[in-house]
N, C-alpha and C positions, 0 to 999 in steps of 0.2 A: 575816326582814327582815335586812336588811344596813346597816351604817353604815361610807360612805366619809367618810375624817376626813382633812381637811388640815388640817395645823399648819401656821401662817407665823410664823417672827421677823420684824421688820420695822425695817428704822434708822428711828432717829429723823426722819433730813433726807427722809423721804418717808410718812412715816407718815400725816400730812392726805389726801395725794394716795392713798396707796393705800385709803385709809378709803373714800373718794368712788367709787372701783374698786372694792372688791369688792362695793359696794352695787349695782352696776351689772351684775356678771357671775354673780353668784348668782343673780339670775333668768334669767342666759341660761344658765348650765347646769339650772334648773327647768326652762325651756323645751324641751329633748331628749325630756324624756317621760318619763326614765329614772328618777329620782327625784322621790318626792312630798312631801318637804320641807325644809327645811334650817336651821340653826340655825347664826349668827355669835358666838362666843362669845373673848372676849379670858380669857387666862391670866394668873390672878391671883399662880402660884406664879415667885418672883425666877430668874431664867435668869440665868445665869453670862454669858451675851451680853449685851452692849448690846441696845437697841431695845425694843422691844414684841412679845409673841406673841398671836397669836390660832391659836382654831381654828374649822372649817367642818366642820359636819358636817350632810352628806347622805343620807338615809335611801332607800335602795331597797326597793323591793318581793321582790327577789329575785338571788342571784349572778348572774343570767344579764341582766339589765336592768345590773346594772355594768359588765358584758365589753360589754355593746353599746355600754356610753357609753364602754370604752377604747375599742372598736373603731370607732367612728362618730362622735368627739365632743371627746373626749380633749385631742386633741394640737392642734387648730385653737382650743380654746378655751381651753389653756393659754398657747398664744404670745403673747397680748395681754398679758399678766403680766410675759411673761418677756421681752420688748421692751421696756415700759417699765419694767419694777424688778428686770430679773436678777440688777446686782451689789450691791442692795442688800436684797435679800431670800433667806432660805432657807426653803425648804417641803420637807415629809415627809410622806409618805400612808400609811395606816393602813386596812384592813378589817376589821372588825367585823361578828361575825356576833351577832346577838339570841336567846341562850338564854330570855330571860324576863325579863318587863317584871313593875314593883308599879308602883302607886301608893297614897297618901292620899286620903280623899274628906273635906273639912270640911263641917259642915252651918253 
């Protein structure tokens, strides 16, 4: 398994609006195929930047399901973002690849 991770800081002066966005384009990148789940998760450690961070992290089935979503998916579904909050947002992306999963069971 593979985990694609975006990191966004986010200014403050659009932070509502891009909240209501990413609730809306994380099912449209589900929608590809390419990954089968995804998890919204804000960064709780203080960043030396203004704004807010969150991260997004999508789970593939496999490296080769990720190169389809660069290669087929990517960049058409990135521009929405980056039209409406380029100069006011940064993102980083990250590949992860799943050596080994635990978990806890509670009875």
């Amino acid at each position: 398994m593979i985990i694609y991770n975006v990191t966004i800081n986010i200014d403050e002066s659009i932070h509502e609006d891009w909240l209501i966005w990413i609730k809306e384009h994380i099912p449209q990148v589900l929608a590809t195929g390419k990954f089968i789940e995804a998890k919204l998760t804000r960064v709780l450690v203080e960043e030396e930047m203004d704004g807010k961070t969150y991260s997004v992290q999508y789970r593939a089935k496999s490296r080769k399901d990720l190169e389809a979503y660069y290669r087929e998916d990517a960049e058409r579904l990135r521009q929405d973002g980056l039209t409406r909050f380029s100069d006011k947002m940064l993102a980083f992306r990250t590949e992860l690849e799943i050596v080994d999963e635990y978990s806890v069971t509670f009875n």
